[in-house]
C-alpha positions as CSV (number, residue, x, y, z in Angstrom):
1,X,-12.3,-19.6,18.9
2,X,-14.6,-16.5,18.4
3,X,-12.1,-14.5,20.8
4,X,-9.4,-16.0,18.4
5,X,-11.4,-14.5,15.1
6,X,-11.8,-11.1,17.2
7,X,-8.2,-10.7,17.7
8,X,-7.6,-11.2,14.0
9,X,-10.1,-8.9,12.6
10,X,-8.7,-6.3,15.1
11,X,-4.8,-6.7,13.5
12,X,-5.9,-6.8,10.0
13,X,-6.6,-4.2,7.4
14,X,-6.9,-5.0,3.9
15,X,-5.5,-2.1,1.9
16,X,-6.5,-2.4,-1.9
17,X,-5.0,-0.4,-4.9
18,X,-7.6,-0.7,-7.4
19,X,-6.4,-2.3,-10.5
20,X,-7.8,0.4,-13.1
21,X,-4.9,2.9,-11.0
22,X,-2.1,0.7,-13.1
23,X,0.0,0.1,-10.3
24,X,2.8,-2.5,-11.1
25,X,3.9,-4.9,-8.4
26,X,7.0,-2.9,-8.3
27,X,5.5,0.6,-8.0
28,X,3.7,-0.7,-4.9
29,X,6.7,0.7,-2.6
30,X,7.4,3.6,-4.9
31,X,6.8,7.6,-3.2
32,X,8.6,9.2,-6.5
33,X,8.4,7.8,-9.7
34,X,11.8,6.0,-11.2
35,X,13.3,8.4,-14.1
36,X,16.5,7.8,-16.2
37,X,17.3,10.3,-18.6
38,X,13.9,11.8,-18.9
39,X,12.3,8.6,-19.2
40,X,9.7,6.8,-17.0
41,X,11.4,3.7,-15.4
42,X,8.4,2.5,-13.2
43,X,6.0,5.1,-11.9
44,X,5.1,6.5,-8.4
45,X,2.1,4.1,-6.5
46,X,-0.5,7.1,-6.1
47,X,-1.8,5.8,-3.0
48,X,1.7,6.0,-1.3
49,X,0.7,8.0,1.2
50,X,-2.6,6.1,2.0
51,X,-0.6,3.0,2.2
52,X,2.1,4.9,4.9
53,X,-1.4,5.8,6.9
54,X,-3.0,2.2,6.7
55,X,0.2,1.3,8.0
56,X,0.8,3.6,10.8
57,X,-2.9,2.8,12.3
58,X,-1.7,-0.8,12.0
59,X,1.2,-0.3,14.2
60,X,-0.7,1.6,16.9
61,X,-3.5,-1.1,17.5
């Protein structure tokens, strides 16, 4: 079991926008903000790029 626990701690990594930031559910996967006619649809997650690196170190483990 405690080889079992090991293995999972070593595959996971939480990655937590913090709530004051205002991200929506749907900005989560959002690089570029959503614009139509000069208006703000849903804007940008400003941690996109720290997601895309939590990510990348997930896939090389």
């Amino acid at each position: 079991m405690d080889r079992l626990l090991r293995s999972f701690q070593d595959r996971f990594i939480l990655f937590r926008i913090p709530e004051d930031l205002g991200v929506r559910h749907a900005s989560v996967i959002l690089r570029e903000p959503i614009m139509n006619g000069g208006k703000l649809l849903e804007a940008a997650n400003p941690l996109f790029a720290d997601m895309m690196q939590a990510i990348a170190h997930f896939e090389i483990m």
